[in-house]
C-alpha positions as CSV (number, residue, x, y, z in Angstrom):
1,X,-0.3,3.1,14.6
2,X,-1.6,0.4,16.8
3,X,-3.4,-2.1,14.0
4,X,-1.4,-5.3,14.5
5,X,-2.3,-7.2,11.1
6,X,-2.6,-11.1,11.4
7,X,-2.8,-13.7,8.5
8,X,-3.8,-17.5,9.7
9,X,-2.3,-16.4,13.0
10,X,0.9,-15.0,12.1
11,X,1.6,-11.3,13.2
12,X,2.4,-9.8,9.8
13,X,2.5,-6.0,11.3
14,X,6.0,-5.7,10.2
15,X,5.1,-7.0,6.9
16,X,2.5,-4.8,6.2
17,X,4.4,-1.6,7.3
18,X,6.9,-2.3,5.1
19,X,5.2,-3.1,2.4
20,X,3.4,0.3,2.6
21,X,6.6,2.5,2.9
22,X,8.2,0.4,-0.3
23,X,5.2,1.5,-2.0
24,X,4.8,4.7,-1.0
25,X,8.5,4.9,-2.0
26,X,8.0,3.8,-5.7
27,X,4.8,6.3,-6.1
28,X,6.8,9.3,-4.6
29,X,10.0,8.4,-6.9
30,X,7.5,7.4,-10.4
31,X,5.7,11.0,-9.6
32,X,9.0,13.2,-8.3
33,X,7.2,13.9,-5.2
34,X,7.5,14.0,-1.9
35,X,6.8,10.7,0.5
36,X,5.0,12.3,2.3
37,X,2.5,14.0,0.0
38,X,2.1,10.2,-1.9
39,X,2.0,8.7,1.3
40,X,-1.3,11.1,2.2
41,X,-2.7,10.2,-1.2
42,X,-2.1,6.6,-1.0
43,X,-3.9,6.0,2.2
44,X,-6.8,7.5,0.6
45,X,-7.0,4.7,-1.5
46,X,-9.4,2.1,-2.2
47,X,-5.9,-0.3,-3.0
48,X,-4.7,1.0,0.5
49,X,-7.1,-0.5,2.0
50,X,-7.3,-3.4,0.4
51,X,-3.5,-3.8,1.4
52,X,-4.7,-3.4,5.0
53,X,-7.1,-6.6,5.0
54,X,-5.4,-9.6,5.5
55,X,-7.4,-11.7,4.0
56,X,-7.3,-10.2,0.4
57,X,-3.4,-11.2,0.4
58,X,-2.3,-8.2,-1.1
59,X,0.7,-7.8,1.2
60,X,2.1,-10.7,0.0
61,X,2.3,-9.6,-3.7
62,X,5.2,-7.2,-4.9
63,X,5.1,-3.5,-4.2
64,X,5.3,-2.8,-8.1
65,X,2.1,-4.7,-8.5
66,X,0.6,-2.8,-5.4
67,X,1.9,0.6,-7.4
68,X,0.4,-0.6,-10.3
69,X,-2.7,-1.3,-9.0
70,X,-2.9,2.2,-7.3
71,X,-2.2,4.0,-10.6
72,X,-4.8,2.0,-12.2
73,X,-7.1,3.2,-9.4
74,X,-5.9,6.8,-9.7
75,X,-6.6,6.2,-14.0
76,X,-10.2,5.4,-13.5
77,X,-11.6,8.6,-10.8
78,X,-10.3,10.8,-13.7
């Protein structure tokens, strides 16, 4: 991965990163899957993405919230 991810000129990278595996976590262990079948599905997601721009801030909320926010997601294509 070479995105570096930078809030008011802070390197958050690391941030970011491991924000996404705790997530990814959460989903794999809430659906008894594995990582990295969630992890494929959850960077298909419109609340992946928004965890990638800095600016929406969503890296600074709690992975349950960011899980929550994905199933939501998931709830509404079906």
């Amino acid at each position: 991965m070479n995105n570096i991810y930078v809030y008011k000129g802070q390197d958050i990278t690391i941030d970011v990163i491991l924000k996404i595996e705790h997530v990814v976590r959460l989903i794999a262990e809430k659906k008894s899957r594995d990582f990295d079948d969630c992890y494929n599905d959850f960077i298909c997601s419109k609340t992946y993405i928004a965890l990638q721009n800095t600016n929406s801030v969503m890296w600074a909320e709690s992975a349950q919230f960011i899980v929550d926010e994905y199933f939501r997601e998931i709830d509404n294509q079906e």
